[in-house]
C-alpha positions in Angstrom: 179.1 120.5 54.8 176.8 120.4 57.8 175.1 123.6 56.4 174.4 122.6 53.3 172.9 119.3 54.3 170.5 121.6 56.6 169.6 123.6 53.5 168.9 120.7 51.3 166.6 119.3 53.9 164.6 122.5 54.4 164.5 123.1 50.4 162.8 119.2 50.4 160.7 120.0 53.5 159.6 122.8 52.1 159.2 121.5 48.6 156.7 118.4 50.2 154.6 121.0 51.7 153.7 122.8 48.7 153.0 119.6 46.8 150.9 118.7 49.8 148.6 121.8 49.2 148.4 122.1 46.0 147.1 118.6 46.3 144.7 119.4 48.9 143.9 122.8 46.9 142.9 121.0 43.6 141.2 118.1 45.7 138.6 120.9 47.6 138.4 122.3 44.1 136.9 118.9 43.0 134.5 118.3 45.8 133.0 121.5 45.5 132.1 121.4 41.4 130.9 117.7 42.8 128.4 118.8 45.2 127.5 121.6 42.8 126.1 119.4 40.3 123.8 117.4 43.3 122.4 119.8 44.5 120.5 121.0 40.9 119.7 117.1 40.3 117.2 117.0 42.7 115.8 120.3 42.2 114.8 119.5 38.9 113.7 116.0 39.8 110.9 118.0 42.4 110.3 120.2 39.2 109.1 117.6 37.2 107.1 116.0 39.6 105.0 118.5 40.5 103.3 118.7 36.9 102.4 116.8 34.1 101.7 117.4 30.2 97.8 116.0 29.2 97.4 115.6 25.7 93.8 116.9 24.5 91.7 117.7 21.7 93.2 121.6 22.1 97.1 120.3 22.5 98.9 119.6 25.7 98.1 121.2 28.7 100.1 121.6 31.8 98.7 120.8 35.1 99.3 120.1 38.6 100.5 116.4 39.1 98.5 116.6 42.3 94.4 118.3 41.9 93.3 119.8 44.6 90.1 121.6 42.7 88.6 120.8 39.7 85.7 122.5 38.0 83.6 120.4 35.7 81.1 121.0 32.9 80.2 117.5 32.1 77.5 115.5 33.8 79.6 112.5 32.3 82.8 113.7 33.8 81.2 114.1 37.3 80.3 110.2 37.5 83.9 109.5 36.3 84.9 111.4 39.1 82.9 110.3 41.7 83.3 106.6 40.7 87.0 107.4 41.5 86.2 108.4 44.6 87.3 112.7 44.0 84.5 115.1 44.8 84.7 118.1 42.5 85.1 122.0 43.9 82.7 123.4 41.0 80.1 121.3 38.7 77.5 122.4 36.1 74.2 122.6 36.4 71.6 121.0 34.5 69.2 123.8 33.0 66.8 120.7 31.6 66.2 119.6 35.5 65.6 123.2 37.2 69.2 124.4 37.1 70.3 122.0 39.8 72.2 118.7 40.2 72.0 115.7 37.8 69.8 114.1 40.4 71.0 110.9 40.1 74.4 112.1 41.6 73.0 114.5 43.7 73.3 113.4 47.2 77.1 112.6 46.5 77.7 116.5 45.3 75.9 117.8 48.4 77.9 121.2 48.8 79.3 122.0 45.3 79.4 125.3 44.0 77.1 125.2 40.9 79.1 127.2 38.1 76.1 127.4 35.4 75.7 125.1 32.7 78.0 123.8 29.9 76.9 125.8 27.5 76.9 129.0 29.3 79.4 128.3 32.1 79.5 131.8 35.2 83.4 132.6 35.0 82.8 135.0 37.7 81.8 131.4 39.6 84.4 129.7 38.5 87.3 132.2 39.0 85.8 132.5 42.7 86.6 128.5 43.8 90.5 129.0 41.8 90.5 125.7 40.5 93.8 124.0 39.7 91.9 122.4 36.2 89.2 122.7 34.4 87.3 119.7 32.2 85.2 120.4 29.8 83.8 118.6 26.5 84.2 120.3 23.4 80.7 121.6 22.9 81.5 124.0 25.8 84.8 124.6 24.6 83.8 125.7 20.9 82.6 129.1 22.9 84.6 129.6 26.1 87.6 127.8 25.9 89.7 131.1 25.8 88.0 132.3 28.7 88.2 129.5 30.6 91.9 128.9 30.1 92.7 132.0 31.0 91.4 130.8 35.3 92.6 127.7 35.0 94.5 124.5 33.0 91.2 123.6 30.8 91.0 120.0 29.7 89.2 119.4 26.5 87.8 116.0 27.0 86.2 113.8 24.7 86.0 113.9 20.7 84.8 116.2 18.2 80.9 116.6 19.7 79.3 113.4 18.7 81.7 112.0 16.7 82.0 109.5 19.7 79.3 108.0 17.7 80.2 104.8 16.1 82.8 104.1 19.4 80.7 101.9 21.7 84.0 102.5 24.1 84.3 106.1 24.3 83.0 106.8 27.9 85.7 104.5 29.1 88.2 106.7 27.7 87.3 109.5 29.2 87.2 107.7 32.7 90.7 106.5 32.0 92.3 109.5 31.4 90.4 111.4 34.1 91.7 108.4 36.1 95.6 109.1 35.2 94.8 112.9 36.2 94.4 111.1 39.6 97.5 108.6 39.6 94.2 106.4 40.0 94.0 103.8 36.5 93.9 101.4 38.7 90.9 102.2 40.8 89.2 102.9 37.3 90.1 99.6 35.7 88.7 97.9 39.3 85.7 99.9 39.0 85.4 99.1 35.0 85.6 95.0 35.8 83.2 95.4 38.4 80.2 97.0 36.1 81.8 94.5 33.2 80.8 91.6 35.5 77.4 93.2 36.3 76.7 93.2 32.7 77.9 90.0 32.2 75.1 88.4 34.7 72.6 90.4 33.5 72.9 89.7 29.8 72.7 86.2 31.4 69.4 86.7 32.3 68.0 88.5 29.5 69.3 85.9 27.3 67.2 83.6 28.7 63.9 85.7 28.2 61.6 84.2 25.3 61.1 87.5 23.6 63.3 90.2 24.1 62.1 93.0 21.7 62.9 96.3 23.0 61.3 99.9 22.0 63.4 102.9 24.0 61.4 106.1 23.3 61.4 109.3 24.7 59.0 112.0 24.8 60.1 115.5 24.2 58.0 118.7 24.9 56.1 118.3 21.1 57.1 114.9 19.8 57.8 111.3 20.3 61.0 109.7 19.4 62.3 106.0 18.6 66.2 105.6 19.8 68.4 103.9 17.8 70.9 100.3 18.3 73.9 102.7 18.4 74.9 106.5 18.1 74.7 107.1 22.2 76.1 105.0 24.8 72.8 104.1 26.4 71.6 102.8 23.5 74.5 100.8 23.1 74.5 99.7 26.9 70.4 98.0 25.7 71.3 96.3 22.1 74.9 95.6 22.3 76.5 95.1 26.1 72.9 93.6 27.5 71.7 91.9 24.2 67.8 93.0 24.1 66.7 92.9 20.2 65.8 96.2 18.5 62.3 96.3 16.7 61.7 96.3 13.3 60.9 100.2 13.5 64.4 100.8 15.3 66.8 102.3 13.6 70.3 101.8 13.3 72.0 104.8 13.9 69.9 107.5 14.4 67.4 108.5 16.5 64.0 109.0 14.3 60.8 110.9 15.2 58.1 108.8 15.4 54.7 109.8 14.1 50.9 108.9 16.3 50.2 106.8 12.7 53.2 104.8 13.6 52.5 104.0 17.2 50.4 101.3 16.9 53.5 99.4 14.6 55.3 99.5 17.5 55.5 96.0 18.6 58.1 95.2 21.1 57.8 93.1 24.4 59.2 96.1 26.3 58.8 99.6 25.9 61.0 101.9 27.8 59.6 105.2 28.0 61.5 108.7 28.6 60.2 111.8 29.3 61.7 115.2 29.3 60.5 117.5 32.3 59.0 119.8 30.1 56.9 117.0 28.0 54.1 115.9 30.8 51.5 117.8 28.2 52.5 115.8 25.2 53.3 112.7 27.3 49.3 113.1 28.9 47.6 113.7 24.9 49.9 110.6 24.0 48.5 108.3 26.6 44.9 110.0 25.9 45.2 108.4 22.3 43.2 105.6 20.5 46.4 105.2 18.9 48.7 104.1 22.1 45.7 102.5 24.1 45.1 100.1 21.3 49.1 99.7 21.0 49.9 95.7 21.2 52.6 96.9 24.3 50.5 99.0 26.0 47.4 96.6 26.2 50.0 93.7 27.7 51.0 96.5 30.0 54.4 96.1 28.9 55.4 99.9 28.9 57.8 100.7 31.6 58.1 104.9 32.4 62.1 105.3 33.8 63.2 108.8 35.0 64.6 110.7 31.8 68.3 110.5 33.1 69.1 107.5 31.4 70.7 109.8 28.7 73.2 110.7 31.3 73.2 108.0 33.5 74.6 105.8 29.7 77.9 108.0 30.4 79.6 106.2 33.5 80.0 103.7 35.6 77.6 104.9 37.9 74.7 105.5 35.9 75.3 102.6 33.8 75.1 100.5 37.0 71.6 102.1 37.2 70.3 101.8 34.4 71.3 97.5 35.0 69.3 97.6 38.0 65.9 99.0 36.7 66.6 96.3 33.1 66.9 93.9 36.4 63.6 94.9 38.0 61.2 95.5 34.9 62.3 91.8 33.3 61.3 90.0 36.6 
């Protein structure tokens, strides 16, 4: 009797035991498929993080969430940059002003690696600083975007070339989405308010001017033009944002060339005048003329000579702010 109850209590002893691992067995089983599926959670999380998709006028583009270099071939991309306070590794260079800097931005880009211009960018340049992206416009990229893509991430910024024509907006855009590049939409937006505001007082002042007719002309190397209300941002910055009031020989919406017999109708209380670096020749036999001397704005000496960046300065913050300052000084 004895014996038997000694074998029924080892059969149960050992009975307990093997439930007791199998339970323990099936339990270690669990924890490891557990930490299995943590550890790949994270790693993808880091994945994703490290890049983002841009959307562009050539499809989406990969690139790396954080910039470290970026080449740019857009004098209008460079003050959306720098107004964001990020120095590019490679700009163009602007064959109009001696193959250099824009000069209005030119102390801030003190050091940049000039990669040639937009329409003939040096890949051999480019390839040399290894940027992480590349932004370009689509004029540039109608003729290297295959070449340029094949360095680097390229960015086609912008519209359709100058289709941005009837958007009195566009520019802001741009600076936005360079500005998301950036995690840095809200520095933009500051930096947006703050020129808004700017604009704001000095429509304020020009409102209160008596006559506020305004010619903007520019002289090229062989003719004189007439700009018009809209179809380029500057233009848009005078008639629309600051409220001067075109002449009756401005056009609309496109810039016209205007002939020495049509000088003299040019009556406007201010006369901006622009001139290329290569028009000084045209620009003296213009000022040499009957024609201009007798013109009504140039006998109340109301013609007022700016540097001929204000095409590029019309793009960005920057040069926008600018171009305010000299309205500011020549309506005194």
């Amino acid at each position: 009797m004895i014996i038997i109850i000694k074998e029924m209590f080892r059969n149960n002893f050992m009975g307990s035991m093997m439930t007791i691992i199998i339970v323990l067995l099936l339990s270690a089983c669990g924890t490891g498929k557990e930490t299995s599926t943590s550890s790949t959670t994270p790693a993808a999380t880091t994945a994703s993080q490290t890049t983002r998709t841009i959307t562009h006028l050539k499809g989406n583009t990969v690139i790396p969430a954080k910039i470290n270099k970026i080449v740019v071939l857009s004098a209008a991309y460079i003050d959306h940059l720098l107004t964001i306070g990020e120095k590019p590794a490679g700009v163009n260079n602007q064959v109009r002003y001696g193959g250099d800097y824009l000069p209005y931005v030119a102390k801030q880009l003190q050091g940049v690696p000039l990669v040639g211009s937009a329409d003939k960018p040096n890949l051999e340049a480019i390839l040399e600083i290894k940027p992480d992206v590349i932004l370009v416009e689509s004029r540039t990229a109608a003729t290297t975007y295959e070449q340029l893509q094949k360095i680097a991430p390229t960015i086609v910024m912008g519209n359709e070339w100058q289709e941005y024509e009837s958007d009195v907006n566009f520019w802001k855009k741009d600076l936005m989405m360079i500005a998301e590049m950036y995690d840095k939409a809200d520095v933009a937006k500051s930096k947006i308010a703050e020129l808004e505001l700017k604009v704001t007082k000095a429509r304020e002042q020009i409102k209160k001017l008596s006559n506020k007719n305004l010619a903007y002309l520019r002289v090229r190397e062989k003719n004189l033009q007439l700009y018009a209300q809209n179809g380029h941002p500057t233009n848009v910055l005078l008639y629309h944002d600051l409220g001067f009031t075109p002449t009756a020989l401005t056009p609309k919406d496109k810039r016209v060339d205007l002939s020495m017999e049509k000088i003299p109708e040019i009556n406007a209380d201010y006369v901006l005048l622009e001139t290329d670096p290569n028009a000084n020749d045209y620009l003296k036999n213009l000022k040499a003329s009957p024609l201009w001397k007798n013109t009504p704005a140039v006998v109340s000496n109301k013609i007022y000579e700016t540097d001929s960046f204000w095409l590029f300065k019309g793009w960005g913050v920057i040069g926008r702010g600018e171009i305010i300052d000299e309205i500011l000084k020549i309506i005194k």
